[in-house]
N, C-alpha and C positions, 0 to 999 in steps of 0.2 A: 224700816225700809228707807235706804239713802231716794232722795228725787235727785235725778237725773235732766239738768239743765238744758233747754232743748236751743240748738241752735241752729242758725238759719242755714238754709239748703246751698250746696255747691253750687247747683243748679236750678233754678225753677221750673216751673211748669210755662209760663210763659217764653221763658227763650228756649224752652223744646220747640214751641211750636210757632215761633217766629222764622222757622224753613220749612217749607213742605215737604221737601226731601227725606230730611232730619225725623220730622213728624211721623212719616211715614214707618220709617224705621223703627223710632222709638215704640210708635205702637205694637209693630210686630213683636219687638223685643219683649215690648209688656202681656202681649196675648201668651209669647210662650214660657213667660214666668209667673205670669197672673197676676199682675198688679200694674195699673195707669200710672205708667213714671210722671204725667204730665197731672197729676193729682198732685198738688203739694201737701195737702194732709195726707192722705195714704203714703207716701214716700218719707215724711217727718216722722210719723206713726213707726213705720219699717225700720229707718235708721235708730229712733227713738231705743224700739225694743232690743235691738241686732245691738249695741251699744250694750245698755245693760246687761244683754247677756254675758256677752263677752267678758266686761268687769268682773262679774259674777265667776266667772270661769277663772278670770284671771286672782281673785281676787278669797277665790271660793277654800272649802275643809282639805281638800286634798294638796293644796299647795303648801296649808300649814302641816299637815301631817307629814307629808315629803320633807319638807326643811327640820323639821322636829324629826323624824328616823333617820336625817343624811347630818344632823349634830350629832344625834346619837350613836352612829355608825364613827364622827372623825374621833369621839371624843373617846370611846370605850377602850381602845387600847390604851390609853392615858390614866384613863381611873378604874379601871380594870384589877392591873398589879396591886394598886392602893387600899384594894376589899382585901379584910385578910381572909374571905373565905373562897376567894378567886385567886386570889397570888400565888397558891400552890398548885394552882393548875394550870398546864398553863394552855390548854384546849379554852377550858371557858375565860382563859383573861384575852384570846385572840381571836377565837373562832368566831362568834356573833356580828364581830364589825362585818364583815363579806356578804351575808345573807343583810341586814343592816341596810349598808352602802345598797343592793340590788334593791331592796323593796320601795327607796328612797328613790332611788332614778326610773325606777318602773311607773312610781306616783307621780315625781315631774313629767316625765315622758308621756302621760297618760294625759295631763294635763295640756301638753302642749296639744297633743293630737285633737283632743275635744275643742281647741280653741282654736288650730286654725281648719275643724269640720266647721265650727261657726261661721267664720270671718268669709269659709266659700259657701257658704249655704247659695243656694238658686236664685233667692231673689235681690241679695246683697251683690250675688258677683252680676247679676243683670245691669241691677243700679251703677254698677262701675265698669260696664261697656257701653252704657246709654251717655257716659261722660264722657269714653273715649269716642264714640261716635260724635259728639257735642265737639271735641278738640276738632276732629277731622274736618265738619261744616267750619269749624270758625269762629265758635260757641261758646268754647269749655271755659270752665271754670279758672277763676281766678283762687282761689284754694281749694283744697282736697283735704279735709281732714288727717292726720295720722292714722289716729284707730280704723277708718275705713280703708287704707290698704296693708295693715297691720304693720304699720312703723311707730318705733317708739315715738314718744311727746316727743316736739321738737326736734326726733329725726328727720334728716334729709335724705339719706339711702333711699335704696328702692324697699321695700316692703316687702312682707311674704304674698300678698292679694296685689297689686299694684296696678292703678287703672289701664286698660289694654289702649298702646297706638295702632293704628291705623291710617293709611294713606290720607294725605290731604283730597279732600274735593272741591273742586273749582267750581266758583259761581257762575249760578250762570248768568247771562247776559243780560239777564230784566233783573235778576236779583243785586248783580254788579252798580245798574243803573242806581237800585234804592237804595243803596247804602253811602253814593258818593253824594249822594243828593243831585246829583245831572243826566242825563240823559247818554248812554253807550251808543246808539243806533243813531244813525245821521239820517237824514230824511231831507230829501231833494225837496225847494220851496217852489210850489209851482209858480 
């Protein structure tokens, strides 16, 4: 079993809950996918597994099977003629590549589709609206992993899962004050 290098969160649990607002939301978000975005072990734990599986998917029997039946499929008409016990016919030196080539693309196809049921699973695509609500406060993250909105290493594209925007929200007035370090509200000196 490969280990899977854990690394650290886009976002943590503390700048969820460094807005109330924010906090607020994120909670509900986590009541209705069942897991404290603001836990940073449960959320490491989530990406942790939702990671591996993936790989696994990506990386799993049915991808080599597909690539092994879609050689088989380009190659058969090439070495086909070359059997002398297929060269006289000429059904079985052609016919096998078409059913071949299908069961090959039905195995990658298959493959894709289990991986990006993965990539949306419920508590994965939560964790990537809890980020885009994070951009919205003012919050989000300064990286995003690839693999969590399923773009290649090192892609910049958008993703097939790609964290959701959402309107900017404006600070409010007290919130505005803490963050410049001065005071927004003027106050007559008596």
């Amino acid at each position: 079993m490969t280990k899977t290098r854990t690394q650290p969160l886009p976002l943590n649990g503390s700048a969820l809950a460094s807005d109330p607002r924010l906090l607020e939301k994120v909670h509900a978000m986590g009541a209705r996918h069942g897991i404290d975005y603001t836990d940073d072990a449960a959320v490491t734990e989530l990406l942790t597994e939702r990671r591996r599986t993936l790989e696994r998917i990506q990386r799993g029997p049915l991808v080599w099977w597909g690539a092994l039946i879609l050689t088989a499929a380009v190659l058969w008409p090439f070495v086909a003629p070359a059997i002398p016990g297929l060269a006289d016919n000429p059904v079985l030196s052609y016919a096998p590549a078409g059913p071949l080539l299908l069961i090959a693309v039905a195995c990658i196809a298959l493959v894709h589709v289990r991986w990006k049921r993965e990539l949306t699973q419920e508590a994965l695509a939560g964790y990537r609206e809890v980020l885009g609500l994070a951009r919205a406060h003012g919050r989000g993250p300064a990286h995003v992993p690839a693999w969590l909105e399923g773009r290649t290493s090192g892609g910049n594209g958008k993703g097939k899962a790609p964290v959701p925007t959402y309107p900017r929200v404006e600070p409010r007035p007290a919130d505005a004050g803490h963050q410049t370090g001065g005071s927004s509200i003027s106050l007559p000196v008596p």
